[in-house]
Residue frames as a rotation matrix with the C-alpha (Angstrom) as fourth column:
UNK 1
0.634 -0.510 0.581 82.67
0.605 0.795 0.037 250.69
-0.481 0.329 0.813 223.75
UNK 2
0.349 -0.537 -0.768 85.72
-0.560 -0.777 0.288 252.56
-0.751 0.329 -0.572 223.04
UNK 3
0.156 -0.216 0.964 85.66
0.878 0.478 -0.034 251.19
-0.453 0.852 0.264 219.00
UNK 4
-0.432 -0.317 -0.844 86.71
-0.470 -0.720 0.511 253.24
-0.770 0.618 0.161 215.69
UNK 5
0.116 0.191 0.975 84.72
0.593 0.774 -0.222 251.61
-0.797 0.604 -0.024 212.41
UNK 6
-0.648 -0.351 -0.675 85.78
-0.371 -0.629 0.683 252.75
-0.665 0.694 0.278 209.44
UNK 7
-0.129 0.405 0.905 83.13
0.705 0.679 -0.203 252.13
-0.697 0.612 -0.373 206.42
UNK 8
-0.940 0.338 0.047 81.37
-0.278 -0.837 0.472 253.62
0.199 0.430 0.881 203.70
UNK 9
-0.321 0.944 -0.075 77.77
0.943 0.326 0.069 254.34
0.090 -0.049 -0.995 204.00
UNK 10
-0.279 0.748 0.602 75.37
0.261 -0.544 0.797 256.77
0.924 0.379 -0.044 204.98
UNK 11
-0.744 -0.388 0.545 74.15
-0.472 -0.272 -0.838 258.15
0.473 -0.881 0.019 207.74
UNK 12
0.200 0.977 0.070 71.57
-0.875 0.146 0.461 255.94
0.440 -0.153 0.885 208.06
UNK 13
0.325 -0.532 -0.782 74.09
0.106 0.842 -0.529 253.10
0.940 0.089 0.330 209.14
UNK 14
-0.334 -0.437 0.835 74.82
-0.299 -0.791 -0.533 255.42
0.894 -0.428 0.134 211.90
UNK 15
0.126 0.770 0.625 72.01
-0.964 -0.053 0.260 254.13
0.233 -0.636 0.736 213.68
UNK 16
0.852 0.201 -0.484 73.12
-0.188 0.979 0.077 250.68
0.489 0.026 0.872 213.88
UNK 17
0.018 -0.819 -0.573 76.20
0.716 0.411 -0.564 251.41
0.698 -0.400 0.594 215.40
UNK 18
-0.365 0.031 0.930 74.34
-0.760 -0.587 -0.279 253.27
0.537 -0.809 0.238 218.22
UNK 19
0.877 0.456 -0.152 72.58
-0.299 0.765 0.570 250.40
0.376 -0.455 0.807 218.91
UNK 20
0.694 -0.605 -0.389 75.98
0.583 0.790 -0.188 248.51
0.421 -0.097 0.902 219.78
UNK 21
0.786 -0.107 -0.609 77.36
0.482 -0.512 0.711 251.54
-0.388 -0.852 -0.351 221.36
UNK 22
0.039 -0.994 -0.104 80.36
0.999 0.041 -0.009 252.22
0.013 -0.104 0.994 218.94
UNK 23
0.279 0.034 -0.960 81.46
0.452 -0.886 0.100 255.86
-0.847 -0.462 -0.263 220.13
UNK 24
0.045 -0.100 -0.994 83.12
-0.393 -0.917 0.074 257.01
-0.918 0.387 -0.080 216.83
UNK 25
0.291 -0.009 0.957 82.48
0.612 0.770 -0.179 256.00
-0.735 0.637 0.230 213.39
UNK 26
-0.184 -0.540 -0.821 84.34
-0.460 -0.691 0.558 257.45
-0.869 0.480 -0.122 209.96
UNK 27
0.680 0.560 0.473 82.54
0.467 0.166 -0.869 257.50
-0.565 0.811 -0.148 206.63
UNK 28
-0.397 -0.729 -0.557 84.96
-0.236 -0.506 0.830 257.74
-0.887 0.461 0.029 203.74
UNK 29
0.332 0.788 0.518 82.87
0.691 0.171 -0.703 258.73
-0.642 0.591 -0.488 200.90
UNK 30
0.914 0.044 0.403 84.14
0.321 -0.683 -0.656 260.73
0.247 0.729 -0.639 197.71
UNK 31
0.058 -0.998 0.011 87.78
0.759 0.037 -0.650 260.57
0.649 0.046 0.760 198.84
UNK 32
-0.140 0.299 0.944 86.44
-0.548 -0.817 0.177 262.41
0.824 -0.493 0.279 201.89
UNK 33
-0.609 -0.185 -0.771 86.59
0.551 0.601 -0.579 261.47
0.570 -0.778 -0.264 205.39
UNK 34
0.153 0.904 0.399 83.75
-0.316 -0.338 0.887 262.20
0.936 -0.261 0.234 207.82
UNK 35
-0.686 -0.525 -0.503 84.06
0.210 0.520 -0.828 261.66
0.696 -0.674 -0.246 211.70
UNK 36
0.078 0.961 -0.265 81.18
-0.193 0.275 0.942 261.03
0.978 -0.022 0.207 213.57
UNK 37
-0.792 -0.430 -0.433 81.02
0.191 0.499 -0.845 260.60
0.579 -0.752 -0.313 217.68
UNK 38
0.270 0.872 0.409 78.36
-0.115 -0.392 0.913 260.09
0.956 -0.293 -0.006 219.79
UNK 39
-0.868 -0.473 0.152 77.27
0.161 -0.559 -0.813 262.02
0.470 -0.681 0.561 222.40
UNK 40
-0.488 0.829 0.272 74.08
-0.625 -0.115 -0.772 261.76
-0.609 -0.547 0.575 224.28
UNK 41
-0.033 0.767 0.641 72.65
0.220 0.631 -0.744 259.11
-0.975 0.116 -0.189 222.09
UNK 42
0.762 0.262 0.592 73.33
0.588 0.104 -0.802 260.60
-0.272 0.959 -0.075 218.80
UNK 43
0.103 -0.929 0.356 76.32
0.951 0.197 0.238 261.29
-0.291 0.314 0.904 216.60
UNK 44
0.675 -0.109 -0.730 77.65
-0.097 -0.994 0.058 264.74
-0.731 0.032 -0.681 216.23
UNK 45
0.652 -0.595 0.470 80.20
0.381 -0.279 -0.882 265.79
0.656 0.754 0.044 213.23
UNK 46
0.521 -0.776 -0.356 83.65
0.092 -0.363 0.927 266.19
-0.849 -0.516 -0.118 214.51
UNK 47
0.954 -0.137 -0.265 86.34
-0.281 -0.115 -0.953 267.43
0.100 0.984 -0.148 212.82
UNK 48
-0.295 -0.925 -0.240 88.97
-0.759 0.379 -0.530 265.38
0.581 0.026 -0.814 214.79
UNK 49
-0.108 0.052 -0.993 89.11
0.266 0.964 0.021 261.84
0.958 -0.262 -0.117 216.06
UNK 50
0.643 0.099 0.759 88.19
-0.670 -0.407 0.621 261.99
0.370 -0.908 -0.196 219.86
UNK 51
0.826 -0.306 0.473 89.40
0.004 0.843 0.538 258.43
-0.563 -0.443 0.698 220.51
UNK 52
0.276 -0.784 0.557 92.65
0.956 0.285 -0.073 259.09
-0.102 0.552 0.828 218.29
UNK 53
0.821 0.030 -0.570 93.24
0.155 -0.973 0.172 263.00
-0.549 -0.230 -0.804 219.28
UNK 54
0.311 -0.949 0.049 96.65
-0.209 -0.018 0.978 262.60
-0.927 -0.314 -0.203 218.41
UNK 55
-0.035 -0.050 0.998 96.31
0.777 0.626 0.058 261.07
-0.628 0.778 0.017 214.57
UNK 56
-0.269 0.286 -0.920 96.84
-0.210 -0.949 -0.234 263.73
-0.940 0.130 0.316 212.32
UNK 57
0.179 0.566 0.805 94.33
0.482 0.663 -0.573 263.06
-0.858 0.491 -0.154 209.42
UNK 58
0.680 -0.112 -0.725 95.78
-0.729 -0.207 -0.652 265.69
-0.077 0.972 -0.223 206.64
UNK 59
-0.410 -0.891 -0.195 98.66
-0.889 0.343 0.303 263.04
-0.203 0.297 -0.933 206.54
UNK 60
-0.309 0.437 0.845 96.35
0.423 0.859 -0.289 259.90
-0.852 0.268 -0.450 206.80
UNK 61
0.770 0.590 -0.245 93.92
-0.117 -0.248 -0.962 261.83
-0.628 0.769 -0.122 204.08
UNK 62
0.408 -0.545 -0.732 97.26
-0.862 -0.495 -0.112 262.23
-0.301 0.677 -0.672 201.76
UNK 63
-0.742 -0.418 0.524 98.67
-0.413 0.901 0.134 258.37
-0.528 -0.117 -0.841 202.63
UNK 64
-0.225 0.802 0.553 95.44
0.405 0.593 -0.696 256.87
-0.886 0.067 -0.459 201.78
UNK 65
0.678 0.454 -0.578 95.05
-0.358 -0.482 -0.799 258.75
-0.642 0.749 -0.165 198.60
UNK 66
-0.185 -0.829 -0.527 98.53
-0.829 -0.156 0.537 257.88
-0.528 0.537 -0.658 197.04
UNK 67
0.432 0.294 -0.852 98.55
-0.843 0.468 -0.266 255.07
0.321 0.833 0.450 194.44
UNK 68
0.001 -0.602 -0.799 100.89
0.019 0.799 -0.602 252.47
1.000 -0.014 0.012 196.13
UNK 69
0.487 0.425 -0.763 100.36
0.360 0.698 0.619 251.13
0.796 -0.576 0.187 199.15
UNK 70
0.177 -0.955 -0.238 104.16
0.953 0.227 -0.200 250.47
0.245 -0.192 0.950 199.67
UNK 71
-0.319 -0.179 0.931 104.50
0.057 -0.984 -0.170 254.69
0.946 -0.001 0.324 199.19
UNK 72
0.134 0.808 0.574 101.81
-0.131 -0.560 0.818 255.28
0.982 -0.185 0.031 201.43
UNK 73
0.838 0.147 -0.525 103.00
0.410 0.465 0.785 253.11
0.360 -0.873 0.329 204.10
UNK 74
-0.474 -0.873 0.117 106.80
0.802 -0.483 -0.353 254.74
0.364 -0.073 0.928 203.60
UNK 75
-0.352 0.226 0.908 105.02
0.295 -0.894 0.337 258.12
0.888 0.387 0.248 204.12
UNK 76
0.418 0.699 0.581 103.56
-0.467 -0.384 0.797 257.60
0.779 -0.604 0.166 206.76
UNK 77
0.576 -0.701 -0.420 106.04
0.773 0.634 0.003 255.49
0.265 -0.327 0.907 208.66
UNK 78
-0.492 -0.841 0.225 108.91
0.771 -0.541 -0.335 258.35
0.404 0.009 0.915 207.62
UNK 79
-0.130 0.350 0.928 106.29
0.069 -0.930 0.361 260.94
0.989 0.111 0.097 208.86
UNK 80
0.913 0.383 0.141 105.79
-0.159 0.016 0.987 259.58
0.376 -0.923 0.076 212.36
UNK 81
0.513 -0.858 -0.042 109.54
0.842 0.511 -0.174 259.11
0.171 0.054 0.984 212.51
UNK 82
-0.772 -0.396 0.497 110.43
0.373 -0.916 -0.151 262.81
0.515 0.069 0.854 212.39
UNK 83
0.407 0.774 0.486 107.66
-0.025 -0.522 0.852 263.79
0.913 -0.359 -0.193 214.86
């Protein structure tokens, strides 16, 4: 199942979304982002998105951190604009 879940948890949660097959799951914990994909039955640390190669996460990590939405969405809007 080519899915993306974003939550917080543990990695014990991990296991519930092998059962259901989702290939890549991202734990955002301590204003940290974690990226998880599995591979033979069990989830490896990655340190990019497999199913989103192309997403560059120091700009999500900075968008998602700012105080206003509204900013965050401008930012990231005006950032994929000039790519």
């Amino acid at each position: 199942m080519n899915e993306v879940i974003l939550t917080s948890g543990n990695l014990q949660k991990l296991e519930k979304h092998r059962r259901f097959g989702i290939l890549e799951v991202w734990f955002w914990e301590d204003r940290q982002l974690k990226i998880y994909y599995l591979q033979n039955e069990t989830y490896q640390e990655v340190s990019r998105s497999q199913l989103l190669p192309g997403l560059d996460l120091d700009l999500l990590l900075r968008c998602v951190q700012m105080p206003s939405r509204l900013e965050a969405m401008k930012a990231f809007m005006d950032a994929l604009r000039q790519e």
